[in-house]
C-alpha positions as MATLAB code, in Angstrom:
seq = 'XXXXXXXXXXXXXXXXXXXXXXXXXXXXXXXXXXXXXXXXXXXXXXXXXXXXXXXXXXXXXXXXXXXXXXXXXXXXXXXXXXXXXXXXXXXXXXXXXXXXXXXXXXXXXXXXXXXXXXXXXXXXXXXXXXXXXXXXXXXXXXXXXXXXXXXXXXXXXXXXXXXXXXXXXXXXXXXXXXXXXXXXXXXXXXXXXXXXXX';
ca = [
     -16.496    9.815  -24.380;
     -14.649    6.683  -24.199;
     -10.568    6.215  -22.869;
      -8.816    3.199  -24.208;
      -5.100    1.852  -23.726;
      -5.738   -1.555  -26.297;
      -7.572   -3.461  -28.454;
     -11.433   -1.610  -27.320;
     -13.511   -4.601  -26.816;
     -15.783   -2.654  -24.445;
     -15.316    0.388  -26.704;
     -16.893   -1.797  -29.682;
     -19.856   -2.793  -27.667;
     -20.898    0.530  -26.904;
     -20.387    1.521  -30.844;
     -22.490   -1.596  -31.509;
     -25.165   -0.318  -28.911;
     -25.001    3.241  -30.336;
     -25.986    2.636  -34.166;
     -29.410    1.993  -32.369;
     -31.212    5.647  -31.715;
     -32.909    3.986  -29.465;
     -30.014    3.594  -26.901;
     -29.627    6.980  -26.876;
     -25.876    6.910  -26.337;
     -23.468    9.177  -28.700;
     -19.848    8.488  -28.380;
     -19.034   11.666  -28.721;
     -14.613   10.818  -29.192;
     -12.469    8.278  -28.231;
      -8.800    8.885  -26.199;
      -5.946    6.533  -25.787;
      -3.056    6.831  -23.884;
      -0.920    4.929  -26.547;
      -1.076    5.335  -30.198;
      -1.601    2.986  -33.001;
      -3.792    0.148  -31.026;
      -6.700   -1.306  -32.322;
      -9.515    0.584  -30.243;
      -8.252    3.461  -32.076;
      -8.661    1.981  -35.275;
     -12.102    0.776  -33.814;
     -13.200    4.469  -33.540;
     -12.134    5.835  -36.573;
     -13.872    2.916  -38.188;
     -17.048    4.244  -36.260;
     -16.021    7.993  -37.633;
     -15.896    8.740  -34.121;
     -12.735   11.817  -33.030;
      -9.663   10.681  -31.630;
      -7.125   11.794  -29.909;
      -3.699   10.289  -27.901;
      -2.096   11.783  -24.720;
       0.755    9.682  -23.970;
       2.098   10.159  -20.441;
       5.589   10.330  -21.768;
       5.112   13.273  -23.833;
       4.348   15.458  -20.512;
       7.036   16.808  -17.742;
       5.315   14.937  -15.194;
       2.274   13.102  -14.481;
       0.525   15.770  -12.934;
       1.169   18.038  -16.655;
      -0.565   14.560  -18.509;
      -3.516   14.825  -16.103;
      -4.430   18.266  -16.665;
      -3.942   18.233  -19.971;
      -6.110   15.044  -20.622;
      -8.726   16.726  -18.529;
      -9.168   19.624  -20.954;
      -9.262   17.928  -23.671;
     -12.124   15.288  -22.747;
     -13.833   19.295  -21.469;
     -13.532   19.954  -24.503;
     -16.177   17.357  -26.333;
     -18.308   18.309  -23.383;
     -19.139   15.025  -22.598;
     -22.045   13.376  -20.416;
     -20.063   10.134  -19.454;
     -16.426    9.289  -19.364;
     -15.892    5.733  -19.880;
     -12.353    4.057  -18.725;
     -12.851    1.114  -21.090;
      -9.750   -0.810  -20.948;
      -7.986    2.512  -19.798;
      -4.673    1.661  -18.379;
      -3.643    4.701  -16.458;
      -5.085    6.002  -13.141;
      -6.462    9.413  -13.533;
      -5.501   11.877  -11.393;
      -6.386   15.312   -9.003;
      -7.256   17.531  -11.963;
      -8.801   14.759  -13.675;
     -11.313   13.625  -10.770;
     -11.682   17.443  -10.236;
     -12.977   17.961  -13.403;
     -15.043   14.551  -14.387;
     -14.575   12.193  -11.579;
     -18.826   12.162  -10.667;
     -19.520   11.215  -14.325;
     -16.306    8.989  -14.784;
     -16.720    5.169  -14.481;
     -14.710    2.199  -15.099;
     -15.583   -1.457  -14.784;
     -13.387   -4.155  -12.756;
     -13.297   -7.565  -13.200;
     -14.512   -8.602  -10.365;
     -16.969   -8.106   -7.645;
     -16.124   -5.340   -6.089;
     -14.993   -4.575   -3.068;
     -13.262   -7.986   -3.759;
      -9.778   -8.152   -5.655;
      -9.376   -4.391   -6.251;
      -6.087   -3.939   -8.662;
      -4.826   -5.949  -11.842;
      -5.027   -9.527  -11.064;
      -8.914   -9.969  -10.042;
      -9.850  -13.078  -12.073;
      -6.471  -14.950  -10.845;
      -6.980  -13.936   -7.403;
     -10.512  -15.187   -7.129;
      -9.444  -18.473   -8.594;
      -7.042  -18.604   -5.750;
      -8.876  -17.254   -3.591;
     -11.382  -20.558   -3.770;
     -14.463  -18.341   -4.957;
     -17.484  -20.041   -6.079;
     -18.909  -16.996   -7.450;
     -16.736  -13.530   -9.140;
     -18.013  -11.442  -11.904;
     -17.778   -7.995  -12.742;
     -18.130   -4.051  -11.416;
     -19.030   -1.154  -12.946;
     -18.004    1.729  -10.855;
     -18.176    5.503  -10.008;
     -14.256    6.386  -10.234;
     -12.740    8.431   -7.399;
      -9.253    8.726   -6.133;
      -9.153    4.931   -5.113;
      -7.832    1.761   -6.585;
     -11.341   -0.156   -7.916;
     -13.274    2.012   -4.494;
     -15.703    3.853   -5.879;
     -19.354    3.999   -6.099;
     -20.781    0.531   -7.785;
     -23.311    1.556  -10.002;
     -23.700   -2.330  -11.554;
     -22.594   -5.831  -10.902;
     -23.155   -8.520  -13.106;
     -22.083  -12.468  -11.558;
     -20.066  -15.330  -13.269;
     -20.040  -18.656  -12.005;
     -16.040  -20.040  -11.334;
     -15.811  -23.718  -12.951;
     -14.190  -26.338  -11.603;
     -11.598  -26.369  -14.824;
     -11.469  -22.691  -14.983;
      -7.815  -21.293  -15.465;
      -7.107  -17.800  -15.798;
      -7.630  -17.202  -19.140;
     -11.044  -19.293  -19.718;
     -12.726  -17.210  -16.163;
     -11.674  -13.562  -17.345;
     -12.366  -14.143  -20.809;
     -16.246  -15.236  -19.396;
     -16.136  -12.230  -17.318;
     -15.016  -10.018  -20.253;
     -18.255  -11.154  -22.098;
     -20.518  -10.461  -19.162;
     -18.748   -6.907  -18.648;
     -19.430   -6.303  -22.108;
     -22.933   -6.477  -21.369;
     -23.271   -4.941  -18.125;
     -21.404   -1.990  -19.206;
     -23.762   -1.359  -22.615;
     -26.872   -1.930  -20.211;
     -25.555    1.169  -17.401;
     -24.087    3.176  -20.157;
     -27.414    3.431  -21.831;
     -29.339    3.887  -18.688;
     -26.850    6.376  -16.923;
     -27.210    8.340  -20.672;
     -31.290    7.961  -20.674;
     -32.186    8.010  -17.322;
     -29.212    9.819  -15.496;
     -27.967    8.958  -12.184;
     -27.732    9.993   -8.661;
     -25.125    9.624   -6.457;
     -25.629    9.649   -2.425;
     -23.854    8.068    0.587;
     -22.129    5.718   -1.793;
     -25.393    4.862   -3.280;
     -25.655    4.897   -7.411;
     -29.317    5.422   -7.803;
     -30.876    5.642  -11.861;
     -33.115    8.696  -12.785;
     -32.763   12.600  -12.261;
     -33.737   13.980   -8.469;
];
């Protein structure tokens, strides 16, 4: 299961990875939280399910969490992916799916939690940022890492050419840990993201 608020870049790669049986990876549906944007159309593409909970269409946020919780229960997924996912889950969410949620960062986490990771790292003076792929809990970017992947900041790196570099090596971290969290499982203990069923 895969949650998407834009154009499903990440979401693409892991359809890409999936068409091989050896990856072992099903994307079982795809959720947005807004309609009519392109990793929507990405899924349907894929004849993958779809479905939109919009925030706005709920008496409070707390109603929009629950509610998105059933229905991602109700594909009975492995994995929840927050590719691109633009809204914080919440309490009935995490309740539910938080040990088999994750969501990558663009940066190196615990570094730069929030929105602005690749700008803060370039003025931050960082030699050295990259990416996260993460456990989700009730934090901000704070939970379990379960896979890192490094990107070298240039000297003539803006903000656009260093998060566009570590969009490309999230891609590829994220299809690696997907697949292995799907093949292998995954253990979590003392903050510790370990591959392979106890």
């Amino acid at each position: 299961m895969v949650l998407v608020s834009g154009s499903g870049t990440n979401l693409q790669a892991l359809l890409d990875a999936a068409t091989d049986p050896a990856y072992g990876v099903e994307v079982v549906a795809v959720g947005a939280d807004r309609p009519a944007i392109t990793g929507l159309e990405r899924a349907e593409r894929a004849g993958v399910p779809t479905f939109v909970r919009r925030v706005g269409d709920f008496g409070d946020r707390a109603a929009w969490d629950a509610d998105l919780a059933r229905t991602v229960a109700e594909y009975q997924p492995d994995l929840v992916v927050l590719a691109g996912f633009m809204k914080l889950v919440g309490q009935e969410f995490l309740a539910r799916h938080g040990s088999r949620t994750v969501n990558t960062h663009p940066a190196l986490s615990p570094s730069f939690p929030g929105m602005h990771g690749p700008a803060e790292a370039l003025a931050h003076g960082v030699k050295v940022t990259g990416a996260t792929l993460f456990v989700v809990d009730a934090g901000v970017d704070t939970g379990p890492i379960v896979a890192q992947t490094a990107v070298p900041v240039l000297d003539d790196d803006d903000v656009e050419s260093l998060h566009e570099r570590i969009k490309a090596a999230e891609r590829s971290m994220l299809v690696e840990a997907v697949g292995r969290m799907a093949r292998e499982g995954f253990t979590i203990t003392d903050r510790k993201v370990r591959f392979g069923r106890e």
